[in-house]
N, C-alpha and C positions, 0 to 999 in steps of 0.2 A: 519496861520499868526504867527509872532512872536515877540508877547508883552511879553517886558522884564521888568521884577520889580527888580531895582537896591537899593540897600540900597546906603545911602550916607553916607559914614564912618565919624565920630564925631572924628576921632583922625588925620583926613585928615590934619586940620590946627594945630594942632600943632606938627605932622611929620615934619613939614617943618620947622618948627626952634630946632628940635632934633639933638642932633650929631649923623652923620653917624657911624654906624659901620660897618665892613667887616672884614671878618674872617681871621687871616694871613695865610700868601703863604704856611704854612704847613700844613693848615686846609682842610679839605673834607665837601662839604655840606651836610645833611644827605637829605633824604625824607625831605621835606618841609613840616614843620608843619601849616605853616600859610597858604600856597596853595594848599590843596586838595580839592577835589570835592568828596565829598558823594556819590556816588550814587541812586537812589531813592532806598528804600528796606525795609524793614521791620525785626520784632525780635518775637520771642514767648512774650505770655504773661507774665508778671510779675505777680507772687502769689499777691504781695503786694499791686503792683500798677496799677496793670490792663493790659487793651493794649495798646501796644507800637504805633501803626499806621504806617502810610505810610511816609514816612520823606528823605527828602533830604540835605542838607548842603552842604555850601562854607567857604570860610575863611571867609568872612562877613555878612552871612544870614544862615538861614535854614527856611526850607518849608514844610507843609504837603499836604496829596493829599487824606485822611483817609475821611473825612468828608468838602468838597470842597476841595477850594484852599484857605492856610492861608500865604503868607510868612513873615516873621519876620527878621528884621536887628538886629544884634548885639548892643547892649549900653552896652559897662562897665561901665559906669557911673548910669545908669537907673537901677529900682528895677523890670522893666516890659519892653520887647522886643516894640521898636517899630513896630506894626504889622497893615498889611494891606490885606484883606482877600477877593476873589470874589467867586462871586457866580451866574451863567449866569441866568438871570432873564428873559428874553423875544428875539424874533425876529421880525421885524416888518420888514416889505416893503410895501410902498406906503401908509401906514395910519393903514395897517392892520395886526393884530399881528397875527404870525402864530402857532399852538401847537407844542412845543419842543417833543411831544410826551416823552415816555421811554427815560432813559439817561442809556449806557451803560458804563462803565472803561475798563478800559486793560491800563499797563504800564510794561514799560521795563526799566531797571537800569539808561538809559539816557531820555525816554521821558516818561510822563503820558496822558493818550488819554480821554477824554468824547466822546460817542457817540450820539449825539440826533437824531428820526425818523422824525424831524420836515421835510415835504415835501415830504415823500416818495411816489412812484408813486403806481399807483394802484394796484398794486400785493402785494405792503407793503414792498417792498424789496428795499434797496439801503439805503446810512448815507446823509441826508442833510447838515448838521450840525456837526463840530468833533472841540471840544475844543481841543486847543493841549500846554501842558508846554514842553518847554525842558529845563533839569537843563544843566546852564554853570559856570565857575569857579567864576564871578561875580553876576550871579544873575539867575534868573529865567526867559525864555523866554515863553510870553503866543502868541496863534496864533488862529483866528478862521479861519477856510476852508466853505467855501459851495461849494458843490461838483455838484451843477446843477441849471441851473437857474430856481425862486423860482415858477417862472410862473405867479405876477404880477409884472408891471411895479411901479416904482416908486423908492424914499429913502429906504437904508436900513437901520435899525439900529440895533446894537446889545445893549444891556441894562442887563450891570451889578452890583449888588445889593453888596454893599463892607461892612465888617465889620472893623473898624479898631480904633483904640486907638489914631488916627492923626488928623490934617486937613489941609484943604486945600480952598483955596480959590472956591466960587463958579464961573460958568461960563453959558454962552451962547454959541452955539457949534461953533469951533475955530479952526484953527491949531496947535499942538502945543503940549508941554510936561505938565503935572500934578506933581505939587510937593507937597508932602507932608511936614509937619512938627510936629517938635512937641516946642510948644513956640516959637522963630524965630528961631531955627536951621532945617533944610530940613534932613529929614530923608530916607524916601524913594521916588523916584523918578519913574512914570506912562512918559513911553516916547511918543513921536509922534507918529502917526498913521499913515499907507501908506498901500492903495490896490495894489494890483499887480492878474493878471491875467495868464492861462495857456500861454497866446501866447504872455507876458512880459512888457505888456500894465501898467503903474501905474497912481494911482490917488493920490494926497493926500487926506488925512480923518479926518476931524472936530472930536472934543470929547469934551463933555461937560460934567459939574458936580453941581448937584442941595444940596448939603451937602451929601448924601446918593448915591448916584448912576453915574455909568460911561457910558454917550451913545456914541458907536461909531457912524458916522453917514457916510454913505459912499454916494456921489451923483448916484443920479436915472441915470442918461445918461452914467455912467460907469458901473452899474449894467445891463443895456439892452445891453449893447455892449459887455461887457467881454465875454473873450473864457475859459469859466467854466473847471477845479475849480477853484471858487474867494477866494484868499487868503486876509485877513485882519490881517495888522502886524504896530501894534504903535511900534515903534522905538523907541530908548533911546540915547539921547546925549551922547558923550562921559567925562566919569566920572573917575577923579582920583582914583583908589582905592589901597587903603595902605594895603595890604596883608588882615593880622588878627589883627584887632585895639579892641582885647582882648588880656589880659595875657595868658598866658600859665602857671598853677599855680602847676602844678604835672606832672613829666615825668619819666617814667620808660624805660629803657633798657637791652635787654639779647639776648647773643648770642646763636647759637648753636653748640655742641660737638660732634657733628655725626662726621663718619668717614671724612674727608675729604670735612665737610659742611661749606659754610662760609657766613649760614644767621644769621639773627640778625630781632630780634620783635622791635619794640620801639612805647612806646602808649602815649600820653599826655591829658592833661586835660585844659579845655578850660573856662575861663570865660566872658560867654556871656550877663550876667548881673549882677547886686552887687548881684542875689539870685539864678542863674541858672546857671550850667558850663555841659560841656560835655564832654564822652570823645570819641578819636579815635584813632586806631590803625593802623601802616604799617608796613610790613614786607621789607628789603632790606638787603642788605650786612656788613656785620663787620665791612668794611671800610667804611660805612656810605653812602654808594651809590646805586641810584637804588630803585625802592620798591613800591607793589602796597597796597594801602588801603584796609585792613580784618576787619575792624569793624571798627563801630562807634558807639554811644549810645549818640543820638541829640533829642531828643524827651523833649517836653515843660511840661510832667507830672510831671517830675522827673527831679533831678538833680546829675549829676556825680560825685562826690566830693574828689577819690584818687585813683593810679592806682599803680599797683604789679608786677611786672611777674618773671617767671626762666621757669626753663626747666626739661621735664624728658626727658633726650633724648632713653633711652630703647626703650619707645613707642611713640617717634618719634613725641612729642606733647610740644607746648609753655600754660602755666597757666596766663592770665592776669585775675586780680583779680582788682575789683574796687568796690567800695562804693556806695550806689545809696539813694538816701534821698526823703522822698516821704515828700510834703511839705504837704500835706489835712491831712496828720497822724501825722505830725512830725517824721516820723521812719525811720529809717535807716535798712541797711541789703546789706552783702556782695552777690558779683556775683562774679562766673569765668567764662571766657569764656576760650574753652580749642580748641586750634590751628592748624592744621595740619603742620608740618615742614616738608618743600619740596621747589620746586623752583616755584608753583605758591601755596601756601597756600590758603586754606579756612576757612573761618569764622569757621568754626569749630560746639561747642556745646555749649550754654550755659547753666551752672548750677548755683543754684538759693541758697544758704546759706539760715542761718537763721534769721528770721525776728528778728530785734534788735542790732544785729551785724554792729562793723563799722570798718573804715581805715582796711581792711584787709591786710597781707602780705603773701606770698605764697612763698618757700622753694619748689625745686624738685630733680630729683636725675639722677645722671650720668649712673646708673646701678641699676634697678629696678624700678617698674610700677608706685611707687606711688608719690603723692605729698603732702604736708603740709599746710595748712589757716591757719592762728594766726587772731585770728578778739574781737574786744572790744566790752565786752557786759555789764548788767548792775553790776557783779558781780565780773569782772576781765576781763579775754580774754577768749574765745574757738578757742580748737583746731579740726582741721576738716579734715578726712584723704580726697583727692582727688586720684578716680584710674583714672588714664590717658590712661588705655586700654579699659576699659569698658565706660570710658565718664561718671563716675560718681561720687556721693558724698558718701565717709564712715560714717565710726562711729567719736562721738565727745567725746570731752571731756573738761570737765572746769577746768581752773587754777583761785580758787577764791581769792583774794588779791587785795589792793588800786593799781591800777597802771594806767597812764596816756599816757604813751608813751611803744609801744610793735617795738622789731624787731627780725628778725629770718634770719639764716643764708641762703644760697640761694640754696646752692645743697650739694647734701650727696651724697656717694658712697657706694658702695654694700650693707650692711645689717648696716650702719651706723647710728648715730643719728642726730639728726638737734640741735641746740644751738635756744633757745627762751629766748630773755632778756626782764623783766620787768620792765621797771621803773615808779619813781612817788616823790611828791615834798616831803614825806613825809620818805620814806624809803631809797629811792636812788635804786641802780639797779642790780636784780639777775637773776642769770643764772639758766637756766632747760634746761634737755637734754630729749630731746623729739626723742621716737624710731618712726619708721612707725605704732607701735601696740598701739600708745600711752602711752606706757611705759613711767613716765617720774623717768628716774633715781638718775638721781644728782641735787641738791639743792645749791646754797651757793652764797653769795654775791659778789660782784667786788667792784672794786674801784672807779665807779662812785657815785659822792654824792647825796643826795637827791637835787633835783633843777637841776639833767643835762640835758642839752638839747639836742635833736633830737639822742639818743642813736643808735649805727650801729651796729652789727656783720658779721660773714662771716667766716668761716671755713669748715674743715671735720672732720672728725675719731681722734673726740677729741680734734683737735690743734685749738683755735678760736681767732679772736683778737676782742674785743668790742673800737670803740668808743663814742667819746660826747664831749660836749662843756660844760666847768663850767667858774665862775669866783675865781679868786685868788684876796682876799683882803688884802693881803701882798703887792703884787707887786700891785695892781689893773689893772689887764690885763684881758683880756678875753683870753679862751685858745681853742685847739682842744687838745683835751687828745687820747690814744692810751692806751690798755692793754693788753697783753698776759694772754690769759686763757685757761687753760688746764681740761679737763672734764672727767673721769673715773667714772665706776661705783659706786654711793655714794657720789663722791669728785666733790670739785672745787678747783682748784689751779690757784689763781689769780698771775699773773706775776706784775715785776713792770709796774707801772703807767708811759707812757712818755709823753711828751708835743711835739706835734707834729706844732704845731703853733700858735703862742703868739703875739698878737694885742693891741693897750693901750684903755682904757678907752672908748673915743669918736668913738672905732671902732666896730661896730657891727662885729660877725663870728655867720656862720651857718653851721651846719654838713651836709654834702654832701652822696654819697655812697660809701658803702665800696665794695669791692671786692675780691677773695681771689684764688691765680695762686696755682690751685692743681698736676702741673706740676712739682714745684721745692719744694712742701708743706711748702714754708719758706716763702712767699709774698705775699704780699696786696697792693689795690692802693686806695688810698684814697682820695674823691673829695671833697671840704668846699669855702666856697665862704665869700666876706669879703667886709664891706660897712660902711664908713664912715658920721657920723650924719653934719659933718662943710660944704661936698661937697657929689656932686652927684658920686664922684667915690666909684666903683664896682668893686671885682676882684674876679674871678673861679679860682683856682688851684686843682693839682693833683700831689700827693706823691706816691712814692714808699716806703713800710714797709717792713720789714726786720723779722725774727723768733721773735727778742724780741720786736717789735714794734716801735723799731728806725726807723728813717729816713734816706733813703740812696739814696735819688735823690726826687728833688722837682721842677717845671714845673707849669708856669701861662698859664692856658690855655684860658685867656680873658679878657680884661681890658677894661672899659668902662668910660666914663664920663658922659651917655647919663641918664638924670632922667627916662627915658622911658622903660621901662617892669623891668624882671627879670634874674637873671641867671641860679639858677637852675640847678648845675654840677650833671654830674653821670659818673658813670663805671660800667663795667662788666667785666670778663675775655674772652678772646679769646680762648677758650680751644682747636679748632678744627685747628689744625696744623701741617702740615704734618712730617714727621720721620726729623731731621738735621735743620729744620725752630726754629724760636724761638720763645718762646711764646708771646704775646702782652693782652694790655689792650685796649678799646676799650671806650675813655672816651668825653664828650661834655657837651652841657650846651644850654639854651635858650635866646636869644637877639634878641631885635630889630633894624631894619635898618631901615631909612625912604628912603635910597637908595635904597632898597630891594624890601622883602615881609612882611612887618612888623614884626612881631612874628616869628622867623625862629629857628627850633631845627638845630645845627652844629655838627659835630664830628670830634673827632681827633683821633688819631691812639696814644695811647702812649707806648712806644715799651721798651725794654730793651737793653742797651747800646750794640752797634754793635762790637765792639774790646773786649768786657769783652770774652776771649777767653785763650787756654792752647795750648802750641808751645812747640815741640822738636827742643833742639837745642844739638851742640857740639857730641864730640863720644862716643862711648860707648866701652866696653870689653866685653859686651854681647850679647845676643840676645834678651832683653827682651822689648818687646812690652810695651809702654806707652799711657795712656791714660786719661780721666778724665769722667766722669758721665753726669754732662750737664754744660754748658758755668758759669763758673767764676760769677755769679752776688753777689753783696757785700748783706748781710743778709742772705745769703745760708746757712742752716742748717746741709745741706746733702751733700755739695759740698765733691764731693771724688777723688783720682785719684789714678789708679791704675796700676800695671805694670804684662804681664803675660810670664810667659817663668820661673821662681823663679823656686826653687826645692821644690818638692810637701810637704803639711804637715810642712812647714820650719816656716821661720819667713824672715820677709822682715823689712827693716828698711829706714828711710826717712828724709835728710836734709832737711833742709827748710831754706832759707835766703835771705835776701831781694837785693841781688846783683848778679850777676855771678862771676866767677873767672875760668881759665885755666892753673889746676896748675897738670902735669903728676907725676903719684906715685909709676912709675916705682924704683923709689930711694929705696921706703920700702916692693918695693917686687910685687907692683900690677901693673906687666908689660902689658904695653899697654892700663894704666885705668887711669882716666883724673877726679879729684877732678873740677866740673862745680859749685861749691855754696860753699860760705860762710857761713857756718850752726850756724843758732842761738839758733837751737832747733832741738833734734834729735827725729821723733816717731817711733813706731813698729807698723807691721801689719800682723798679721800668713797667710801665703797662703794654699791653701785648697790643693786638692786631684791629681788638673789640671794645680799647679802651678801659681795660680791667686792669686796676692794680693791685699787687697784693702783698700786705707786708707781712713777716715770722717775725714774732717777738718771744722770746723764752721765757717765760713766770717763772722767777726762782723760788728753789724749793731747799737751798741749803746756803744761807739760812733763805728759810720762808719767807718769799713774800705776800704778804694779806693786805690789801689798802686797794684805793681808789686811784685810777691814769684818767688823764684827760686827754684827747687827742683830737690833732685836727691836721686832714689833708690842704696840700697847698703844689700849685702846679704854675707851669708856666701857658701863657695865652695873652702873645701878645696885641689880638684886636679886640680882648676882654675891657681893657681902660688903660689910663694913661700908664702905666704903671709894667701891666704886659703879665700883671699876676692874677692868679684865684686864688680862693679859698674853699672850704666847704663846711660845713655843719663841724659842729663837733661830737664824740663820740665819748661818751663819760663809761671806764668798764670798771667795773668791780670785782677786784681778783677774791675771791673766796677761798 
């Protein structure tokens, strides 16, 4: 049969006078946070908290199967799951109860099975009786089967004994649905009843309910007539349901850098009561598409409370890292779960941190096996080496100091350090370079004050930018602050301090994630969200930073008016991009639709300007090949271009001007050589052995610069013409 237990979603009525939101025409949906389906499964033991059990979840309930059947709707508003629990108590036909005998399990990812030997024939062999749930994206469907007929005549009844924290009206047996409540709102909904037979004969089927107990009642003249097996299935009216009518309070995302790889993890965290949240993970594509569900952690002992992740792509593994809070202890204690990166991943391993540790953050590395924990304990933070080849946890170590807020940069390369920044309302926020050997080398303070809020990092091999949110009581704004810091053995060398975004007074700002493109080593993308106390509007953005921490392109990536959920921005980089492609950023946020699925993780692709690009133009007197490093983008550190064909060992030299011009210099001697730039400024650059020269030009990025260079190589050669000079083509770049 198939009896479905529907929660009745509490935020159903007031979706409906919510404003719509839909994501603009440039947006990609990711995996659906508010619409997955658990599948029934299981977790190892928790040290702390014991066993996990057998659990299922939807966007609006979760079920266990561990010790009966419990299923549980979702209440943000409630301190306690509205829960409704059975438990098959008896069979009876014709007056007379039959023994359930032995009850055996067995379940598979989509169905959970009971076996009872009630009836079996005389050899002892054959199932009378089989409880059947199957989880669906709405609810849980429950089914009884009798697999022969029982051998008396009469009523059947099946009689289940319910635990639940609800109630409901009592009754006399009836047609009809069973609604639960809790105070007048209907919380979980027991649907109609209907037999159906092998040969598709149906009856309807009476249920009644005495406070305690649910009988189905099937009539006697369809139990002697059915063509066995009798399926018994209450049905469920059909019920609005609004995706996930909990927040979505924590979302992590991270791509991967394999050769030529273009997944991406993304995990969130779920509030399923003011005292229980959970969390779950899908894997899908960089473009936010696609992606099946690798973990979840919905279990009612525990609560999930903040989620992590990066990547060591060497061993080809994703680190989600989450928080787990055991309520009968009050204790916290980090977990990772540690991922297979492929195109159908699996749940992986999980490993078990230590008991007292909280909000953990996890750092991995582009090139080499290991990964990094930063997790808050009673003393400061521990650090916690993860090997991502062996699937286990290293050695630790403590950083003891006041600090309230931790974050650590996301990936390191080859034999590099991680950045771990501390902060607190009392000291303000410093930096430690943490090796894989837990080396922690360099010490020293930034520019965040004491009192900053939600502190970011994210760099490599030294170059890191930190930010945070303060207030300025000069101006009275709220700010997003940005800092260049530079990390050396022993040292810190803090950059200037910039203001990345400045709000007045009545405007809430929250720090978002940072990101850090180790492609051009000069750029960060940074996601902060913004909320207004006078009106319900809300807005996600997403900047591009620059070497010094300037801003050199900024991009709203969602605007709401809707009181309902959160946003919740993040990014990551795109690192896995093939030779001539450019790099991107890979950024989103969480909102509600009541057009939708309620609760919906989005993404957007945030990329780097298409035309920021280096053109030959005009002629040349020479042979020499031009070129440039990677695409023009404004904040480039290392933007270079180079010319090869020079005379080896020489020196090469380079106008620069922000116009072209076509002026021939045949006149002083440099026949057949063509003056292509206005030179504002002349550099040099020695070419090597091969005749390659190569010039660094910095794109500033505070202030921004966006415009048009012109340039042209010029060397010496003196059996080229009278003159003893060249020239070369020119090279028109456009800094984007």
């Amino acid at each position: 049969m198939n009896t479905r237990f529907l929660p009745i979603v509490a935020l159903a009525g007031l979706a409906a006078g919510a404003v719509s939101q839909s994501p603009s025409p440039a947006e990609q949906r990711s995996p659906q946070s508010g619409r997955h389906l658990a599948p029934i499964h299981t977790q190892p033991d928790d040290p702390v908290g014991g066993a996990y059990g057998l659990w299922s979840a939807g966007p609006t309930w979760k079920a266990s199967f561990h010790d009966g059947f419990r299923f549980y709707a979702y209440a943000a508003d409630l301190a306690e799951h509205p829960r409704l629990g059975w438990t098959t108590e008896s069979l009876v036909v014709g007056g007379k109860q039959l023994a359930l005998g032995e009850a055996r399990t067995r379940w598979t990812p989509e169905r959970h099975v009971t076996e009872f030997g009630a009836g079996a024939d005389a050899s002892g062999s054959g199932v009378a009786l089989r409880e059947v749930y199957d989880v669906r994206i709405d609810g849980v469907e429950q089914s009884f089967v009798l697999d022969r007929h029982p051998g008396i005549d009469g009523e059947l009844v099946v009689t289940g004994r319910l635990d639940t924290n609800l109630q409901a009206e009592r009754r006399e047996p009836r047609v009809g649905e069973i609604a639960f409540r809790l105070g007048s709102q209907e919380r979980i909904r027991y649907g109609e009843a209907l037999a159906f037979d092998a040969a598709g004969k149906r009856s309807p089927v009476a249920s009644s309910f005495d406070g305690e107990r649910i009988r189905l009642h099937v009539p006697a003249a369809f139990v002697a007539a059915a063509v066995y097996p009798l399926t018994i299935d209450p049905l469920t009216a059909a019920v609005g349901v609004v995706g996930s009518n909990s927040a979505v309070t924590d979302v992590t995302w991270c791509g991967s850098t394999g050769a030529f790889s273009n997944f991406a993890i993304n995990a969130w965290v779920v509030q399923t009561t003011t005292t229980d949240q959970d969390m779950w993970a899908s894997a899908c594509r960089e473009d936010g598409t696609g992606g099946p569900l690798i973990f979840q952690d919905v279990t009612t002992s525990w609560s999930t409370r903040s989620v992590d992740s990066a990547e060591v792509a060497s061993a080809g593994r994703w680190l989600v890292a989450f928080e787990r809070f055991f309520p009968t202890t009050s204790t916290t204690a980090a977990r990772v779960q540690v991922v297979t990166i492929n195109a159908s991943p699996t749940p992986g391993t999980l490993l078990f941190g230590t008991a007292g540790t909280r909000a953990p953050k996890v750092g991995g590395r582009r090139r080499g096996d290991e990964g990094l924990m930063v997790s808050g304990n009673a003393g400061g933070v521990e650090l916690q080496v993860i090997d991502a080849v062996a699937v286990a946890l290293g050695s630790t170590r403590n950083i003891v100091r006041a600090t309230d807020q931790w974050a650590l940069s996301r990936s390191a390369s080859g034999t590099s350090a991680w950045c771990v920044l501390l902060s607190d309302d009392t000291n303000g926020s410093t930096a430690y370079h943490v090796h894989p050997s837990l080396l922690v080398d360099a010490i020293g303070p930034i520019g965040a004050p004491a009192g900053a809020g939600s502190p970011r990092v994210d760099g490599d091999n030294g170059r890191f930018l930190a930010t945070w949110t303060d207030f300025d009581s000069l101006t009275v704004r709220r700010r997003v602050r940005a800092q260049r810091v530079d990390i050396s053995t022993g040292s810190v060398s803090p950059g200037t301090v910039r203001t990345v975004s400045s709000v007045g007074l009545l405007t809430t700002v929250a720090n978002g994630e940072l990101a850090y493109d180790y492609s051009t080593q000069s750029h960060w993308a940074l996601t902060w969200q913004t909320s207004t106390s006078s009106t319900p509007l809300r807005t996600a953005r997403v900047a591009r930073l620059g070497y010094q921490g300037g801003v050199v392109e900024s991009q709203e990536l969602f605007s709401t008016g809707s009181s309902v959920g959160v946003l919740d921005p993040f990014v990551c980089f795109d690192g896995s991009f093939p030779s001539g492609q450019r790099p991107t950023f890979s950024a989103g946020y969480v909102a509600f639709s009541s057009a939708g699925s309620g609760h919906v993780l989005y993404h957007r692709t945030f990329q780097y300007a298409q035309d920021a690009q280096a053109s030959v133009y005009g002629s040349s007197c020479s042979n020499a090949v031009l070129g440039d490093g990677h695409p023009p983008f404004a904040g480039s550190q290392f933007y270079n271009v180079s010319a090869q064909g020079l005379p080896a060992n020489s020196v090469g030299y380079v106008s620069i001007g922000i116009g072209p011009t076509n002026l021939p210099l045949d006149v002083i001697g440099m026949t057949g050589c063509v003056m292509l730039t206005d030179p504002l400024l002349t550099l040099s650059a020695p070419t090597n052995g091969a005749g390659l020269a190569i010039l660094y030009i910095p794109l500033n990025d505070a202030p921004a610069f966006i415009g048009d260079l012109y340039l042209q190589w010029l060397w010496i050669d003196p059996s080229a013409n009278a003159l003893g000079l060249v020239n070369s083509a020119g090279m028109h770049v456009q800094v984007r």
